[in-house]
C-alpha positions in Angstrom: 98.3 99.0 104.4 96.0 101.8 103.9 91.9 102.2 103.8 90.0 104.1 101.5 87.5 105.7 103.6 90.6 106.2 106.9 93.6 106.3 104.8 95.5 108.6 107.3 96.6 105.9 109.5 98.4 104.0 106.8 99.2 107.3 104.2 99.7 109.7 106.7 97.6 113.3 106.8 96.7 114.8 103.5 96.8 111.5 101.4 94.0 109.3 99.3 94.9 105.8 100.0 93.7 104.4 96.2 92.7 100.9 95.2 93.7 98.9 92.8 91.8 97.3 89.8 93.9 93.5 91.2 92.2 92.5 94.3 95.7 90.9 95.2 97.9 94.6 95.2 98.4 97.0 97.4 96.5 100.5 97.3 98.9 103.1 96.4 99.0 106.5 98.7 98.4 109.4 96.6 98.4 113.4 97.8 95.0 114.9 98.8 93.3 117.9 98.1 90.3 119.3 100.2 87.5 119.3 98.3 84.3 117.7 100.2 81.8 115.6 99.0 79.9 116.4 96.2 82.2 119.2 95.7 83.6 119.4 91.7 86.5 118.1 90.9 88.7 117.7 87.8 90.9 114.7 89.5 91.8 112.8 92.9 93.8 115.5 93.7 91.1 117.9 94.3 89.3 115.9 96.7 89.9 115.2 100.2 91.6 112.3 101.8 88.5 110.0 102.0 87.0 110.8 98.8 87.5 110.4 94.8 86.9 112.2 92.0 83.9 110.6 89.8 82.7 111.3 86.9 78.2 111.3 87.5 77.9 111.3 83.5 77.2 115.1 83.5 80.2 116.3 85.7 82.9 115.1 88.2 82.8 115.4 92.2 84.4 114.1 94.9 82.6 111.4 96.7 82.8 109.6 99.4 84.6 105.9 99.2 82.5 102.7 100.9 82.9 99.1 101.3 80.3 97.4 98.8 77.7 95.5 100.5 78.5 97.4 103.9 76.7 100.0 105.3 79.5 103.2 105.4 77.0 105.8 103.5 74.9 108.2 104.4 70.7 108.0 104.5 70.0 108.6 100.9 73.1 107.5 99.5 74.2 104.0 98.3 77.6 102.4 98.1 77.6 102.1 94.4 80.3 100.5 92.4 82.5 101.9 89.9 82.7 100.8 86.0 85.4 98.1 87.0 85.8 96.7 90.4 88.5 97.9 92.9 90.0 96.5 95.7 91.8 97.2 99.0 92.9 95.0 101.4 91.2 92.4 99.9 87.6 94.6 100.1 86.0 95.5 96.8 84.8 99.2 96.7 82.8 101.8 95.6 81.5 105.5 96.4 78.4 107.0 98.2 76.5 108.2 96.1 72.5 109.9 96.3 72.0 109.1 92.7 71.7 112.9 91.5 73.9 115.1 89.5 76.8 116.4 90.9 75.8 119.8 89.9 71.5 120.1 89.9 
């Protein structure tokens, strides 16, 4: 089983590990790009292993995946959820995110 936010050690170097929309699946491993975060993006693949590309309602970036509820972001950011809720592991999801446009 893979993490999110440290999906090398179950997807190996370079990969996303991806959850799912069913909190009972598996996440899928998915190749990585090397965007960083809050870098544009135009999908997953652009972004780096621990991140995803999301769409900020203006433009898309890469941001940084978090544990809802937990405390994985930065100062200024909050773990905020995506439309739907995903899983991993059992752990619902969602991204860091400082609540500004991806491009200012």
């Amino acid at each position: 089983m893979c993490e999110p936010e440290a999906p090398s050690a179950g997807c190996g170097p370079a990969m996303h590990c991806v959850p799912t929309l069913d909190i009972a699946a598996d996440p899928t491993c998915e190749a990585a790009g090397s965007g960083g975060t809050y870098e544009l993006c135009v999908d997953r693949g652009d972004c780096a292993p621990e991140t995803e590309c999301i769409n900020d309602g203006l433009d898309a970036c890469c941001m940084t995946w978090c544990i809802l509820g937990g405390s994985d972001c930065n100062v200024g950011e909050t773990c905020t959820e995506l439309g739907a809720p995903v899983y991993a592991n059992g752990q619902a999801y969602g991204v860091c995110w400082d609540g500004y446009p991806c491009v200012l």
